[in-house]
Structures are given as C-alpha cells and as structure tokens.
C-alpha positions in Angstrom: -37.8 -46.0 17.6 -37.4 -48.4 14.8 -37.5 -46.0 12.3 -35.0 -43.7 14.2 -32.4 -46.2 14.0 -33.1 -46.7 10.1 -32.4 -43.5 9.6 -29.5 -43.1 11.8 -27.6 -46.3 9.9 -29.6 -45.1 6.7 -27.3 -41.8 7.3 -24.4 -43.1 8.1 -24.3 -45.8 5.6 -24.6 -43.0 3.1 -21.2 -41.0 4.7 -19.5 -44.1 4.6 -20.4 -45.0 0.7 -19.6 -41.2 0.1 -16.0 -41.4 2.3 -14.6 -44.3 0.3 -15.6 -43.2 -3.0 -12.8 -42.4 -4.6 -15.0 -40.4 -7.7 -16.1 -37.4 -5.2 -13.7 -34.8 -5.0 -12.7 -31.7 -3.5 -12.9 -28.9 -6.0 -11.7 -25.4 -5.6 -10.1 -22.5 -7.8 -6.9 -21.7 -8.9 -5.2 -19.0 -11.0 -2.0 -18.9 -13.4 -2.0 -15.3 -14.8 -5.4 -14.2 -15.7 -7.2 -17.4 -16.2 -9.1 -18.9 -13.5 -9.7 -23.0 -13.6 -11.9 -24.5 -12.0 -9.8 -27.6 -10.4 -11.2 -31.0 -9.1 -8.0 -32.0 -6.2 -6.7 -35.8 -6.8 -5.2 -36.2 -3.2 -5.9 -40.5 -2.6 -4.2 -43.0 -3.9 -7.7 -44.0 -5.6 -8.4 -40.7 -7.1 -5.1 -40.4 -8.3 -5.1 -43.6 -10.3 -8.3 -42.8 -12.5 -7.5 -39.0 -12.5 -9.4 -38.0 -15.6 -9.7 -41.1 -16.9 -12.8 -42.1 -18.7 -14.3 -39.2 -19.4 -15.3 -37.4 -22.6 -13.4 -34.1 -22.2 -12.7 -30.9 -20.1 -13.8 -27.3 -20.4 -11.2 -24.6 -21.0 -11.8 -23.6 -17.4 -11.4 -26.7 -16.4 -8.7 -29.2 -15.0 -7.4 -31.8 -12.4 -4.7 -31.0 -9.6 -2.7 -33.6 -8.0 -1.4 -32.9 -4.4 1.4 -34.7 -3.1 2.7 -34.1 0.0 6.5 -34.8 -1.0 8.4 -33.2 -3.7 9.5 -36.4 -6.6 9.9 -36.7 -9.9 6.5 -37.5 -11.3 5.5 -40.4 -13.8 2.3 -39.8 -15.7 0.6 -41.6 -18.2 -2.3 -41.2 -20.6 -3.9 -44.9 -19.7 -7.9 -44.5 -19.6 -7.9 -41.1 -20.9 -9.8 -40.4 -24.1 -8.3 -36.5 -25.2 -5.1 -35.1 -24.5 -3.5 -32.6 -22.3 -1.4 -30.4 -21.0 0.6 -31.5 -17.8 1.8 -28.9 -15.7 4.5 -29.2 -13.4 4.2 -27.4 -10.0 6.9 -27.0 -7.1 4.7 -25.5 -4.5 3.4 -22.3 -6.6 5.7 -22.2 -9.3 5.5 -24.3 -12.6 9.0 -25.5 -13.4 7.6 -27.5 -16.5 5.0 -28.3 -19.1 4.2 -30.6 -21.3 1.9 -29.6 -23.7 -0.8 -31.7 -26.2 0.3 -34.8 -24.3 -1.6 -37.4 -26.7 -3.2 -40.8 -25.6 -1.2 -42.7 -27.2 2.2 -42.5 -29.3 2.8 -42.9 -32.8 3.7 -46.5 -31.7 0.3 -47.1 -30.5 1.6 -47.4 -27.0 0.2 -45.2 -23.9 1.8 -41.7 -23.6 4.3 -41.3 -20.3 5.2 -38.0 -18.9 7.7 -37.1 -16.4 8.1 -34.2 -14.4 11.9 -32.3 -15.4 12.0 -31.4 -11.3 10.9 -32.8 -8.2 7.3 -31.2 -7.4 4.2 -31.6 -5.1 1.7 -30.7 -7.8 0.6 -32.0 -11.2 -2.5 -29.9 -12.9 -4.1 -31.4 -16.3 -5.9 -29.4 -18.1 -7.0 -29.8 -21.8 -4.3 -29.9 -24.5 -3.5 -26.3 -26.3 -4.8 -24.7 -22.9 -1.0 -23.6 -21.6 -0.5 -22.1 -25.2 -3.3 -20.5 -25.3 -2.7 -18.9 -22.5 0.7 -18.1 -22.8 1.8 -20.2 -19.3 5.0 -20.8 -19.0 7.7 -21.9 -16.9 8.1 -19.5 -13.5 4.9 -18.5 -13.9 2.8 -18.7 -10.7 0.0 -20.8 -9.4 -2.5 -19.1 -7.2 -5.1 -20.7 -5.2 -8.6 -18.6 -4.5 -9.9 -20.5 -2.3 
C-alpha cells in the first residue's frame, strides 16, 4: 500500500513539474511554399519570454511559432538570443511581413527590437537568411500539417 501511494504522488508530482515547465513545448509542422519546418509553439506567457533564447542555433528546418490569441502589433527583441533571425509576421495564414537577418544586437551595441508592420496572431523565428533562401515573401501562405 505504501509503495502504491509513492508511486501515485511519485506520478503526479512528475505531471505537475512537467505542466509548469515553461521549457516543454508543443511541436508540430508547418509549411510556407515547399519547405516544411519543424516548429516548437510558444503559447505561455513563460515560453514566450525565453523563446529561443539561450540556445546555440537552429536547423534550416527549424523554428519557433508564437500563438496569440488576439491580433496586435508585435514588439520583439533579440535579448538572450545568441544568432540571428528572421521574424515572420503572420495574420492567421498569411505573412504580411518579414524581417530578415534580425541581428543580436545593433551597431550601437544595444538589443535588436522588431515590430510587426500589421496586427497579427502569429510570430515564427526561424534562422536568419532562411526567408531568402526560400524566396518567402509577403502574401505567401502558412500551412499547418498537423
């Protein structure tokens, strides 16, 4: 019995930890023309705020999409981040802007802010050069595949 109810609040001390950690995300795919990324979804306040911050770098097939559930004008800024990007602006499933090779910092040394041209409910990051390389562009179309 004694050990049933370790496991039992063993368990759901584990869900808990794993519920309020704002590092696990939801990942799924998306597609803007041909390329497929691999997106992790930023929808908490807490994943939000460190984003991609911290880590190393992304793969090409990688990225980061925000979901809001209003349409604003979005701030961004580079603070933790240790590459740049590409921000992509998305109004539902449409990008209505880009900014492109987004660096950490200015040539000011201050932290790089962004803002979105339009209101919009999504933000995807993926590495800088990425929206060139893959000739996205404004009006093109963001497809989920999952």
């Amino acid at each position: 019995m004694k050990r049933f109810l370790f496991s039992i609040i063993f368990v759901s001390s584990l869900m808990f930890v794993a519920c309020q950690n704002p590092s696990i995300t939801q990942t799924k795919k998306i597609k803007i023309n041909d390329q497929i990324i691999n997106v992790e979804i930023a929808e908490t306040i807490s994943q939000m705020t460190k984003g991609l911050g911290g880590r190393q770098d992304l793969k090409d097939d990688q990225g980061m999409l925000f979901k809001y559930s209003d349409k604003q004008i979005r701030n961004f800024h580079m603070k933790d981040m240790l590459f740049s990007l590409d921000i992509v602006w998305i109004n539902d499933d449409l990008i209505v802007g880009l900014a492109e090779n987004v660096p950490v910092y200015t040539v000011n040394g201050q932290i790089s802010k962004v803002e979105s041209p339009l209101p919009v409910n999504q933000v995807l990051e993926v590495p800088a050069g990425w929206a060139a390389k893959n000739g996205v562009k404004i009006g093109d179309l963001v497809i989920s595949l999952d």
